[in-house]
N, C-alpha and C positions, 0 to 999 in steps of 0.2 A: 842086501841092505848095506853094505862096507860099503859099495860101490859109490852110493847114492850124494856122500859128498860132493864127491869128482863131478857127477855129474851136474849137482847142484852148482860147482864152481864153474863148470865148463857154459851152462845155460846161464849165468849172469855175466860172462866171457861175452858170450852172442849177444846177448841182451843191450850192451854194453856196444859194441862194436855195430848193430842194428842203429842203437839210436844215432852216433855220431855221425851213419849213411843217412838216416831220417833226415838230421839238421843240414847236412850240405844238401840234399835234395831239395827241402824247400828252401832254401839259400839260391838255389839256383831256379826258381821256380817251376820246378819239375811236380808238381802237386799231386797229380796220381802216384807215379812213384813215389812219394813220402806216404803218401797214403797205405801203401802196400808193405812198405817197411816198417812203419809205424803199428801197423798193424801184425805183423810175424815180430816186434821186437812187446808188444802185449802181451800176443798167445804164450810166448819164449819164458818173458816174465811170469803170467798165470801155469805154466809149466814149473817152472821153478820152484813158485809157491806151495805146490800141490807135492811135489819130490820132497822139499823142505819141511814140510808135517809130516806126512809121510816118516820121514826120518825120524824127528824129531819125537813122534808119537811113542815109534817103536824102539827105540832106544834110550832117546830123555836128552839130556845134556851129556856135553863134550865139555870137561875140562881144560881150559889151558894150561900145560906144563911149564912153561918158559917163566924163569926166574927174573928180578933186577928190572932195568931199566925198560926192557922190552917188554916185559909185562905191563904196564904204566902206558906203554904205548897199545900194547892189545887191546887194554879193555879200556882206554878212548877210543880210536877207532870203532870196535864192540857197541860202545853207550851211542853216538853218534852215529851208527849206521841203524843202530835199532830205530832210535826215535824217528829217524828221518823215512827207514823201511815201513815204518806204522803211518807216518803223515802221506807217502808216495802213493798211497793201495788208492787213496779215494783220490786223491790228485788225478791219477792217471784217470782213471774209468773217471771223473767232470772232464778231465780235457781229451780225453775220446768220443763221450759224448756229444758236447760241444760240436766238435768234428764235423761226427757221424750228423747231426741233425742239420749242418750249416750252419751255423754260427762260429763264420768263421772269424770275427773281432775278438768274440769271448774266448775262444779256442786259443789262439794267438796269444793273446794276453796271460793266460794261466799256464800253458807252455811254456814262454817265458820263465817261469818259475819252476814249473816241473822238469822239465827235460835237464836241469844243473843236479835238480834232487834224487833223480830217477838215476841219471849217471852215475852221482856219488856213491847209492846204495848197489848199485851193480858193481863198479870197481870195487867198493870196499867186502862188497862180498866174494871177489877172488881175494883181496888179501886178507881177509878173515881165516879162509881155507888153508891159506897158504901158510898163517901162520899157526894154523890151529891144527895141522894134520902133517906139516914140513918142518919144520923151527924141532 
């Protein structure tokens, strides 16, 4: 169970580093390849998710220690990664769907939107770790 952090930060790491190969792939329009990327930086995510309850289940909350100024920056960061982690769940799976069905105008278009949200809550979930398990 200790472990499960690290892990949790290391699969938002990938997650994270997936999508930004997804966006130059279709940039380049290599479209299988996105496809394929896009699809292991899902699974990555829905992995993440599942270690993340998991944890959370059987331990509860984690405290952050850090006093002053940095604290203030924690729990924005914290407030901001949650809201946006709660809005990304169904974003991602409409614009996978999308996708998956061909609709690729609608896909596209909500991408647009997901893929900056999707990123945010992946980075800021290493630095959530980072400052909640290192600091």
């Amino acid at each position: 169970m200790r472990n499960l952090p690290t892990l949790n930060a290391f699969l938002n790491a990938i997650a994270a580093g997936l999508l930004i190969r997804g966006y130059f792939l279709i940039r380049q329009g290599r479209r299988e390849e996105h496809k394929k990327i896009m699809l292991m930086a899902f699974t990555t995510s829905v992995l993440f998710l599942i270690s993340y309850l998991v944890y959370h289940y059987s331990v509860g909350s984690v405290k952050f220690q850090g006093e002053g100024a940095i604290r203030t920056v924690y729990f924005t960061i914290l407030l901001t990664h949650t809201v946006l982690a709660a809005a990304v769940a169904p974003m991602a799976l409409i614009t996978l769907r999308r996708a998956l069905k061909g609709n690729l105008d609608g896909h596209s278009k909500l991408a647009r939107i997901t893929l900056p949200v999707w990123l945010y809550v992946s980075v800021t979930g290493v630095v959530i770790y980072l400052m909640l398990y290192h600091l």
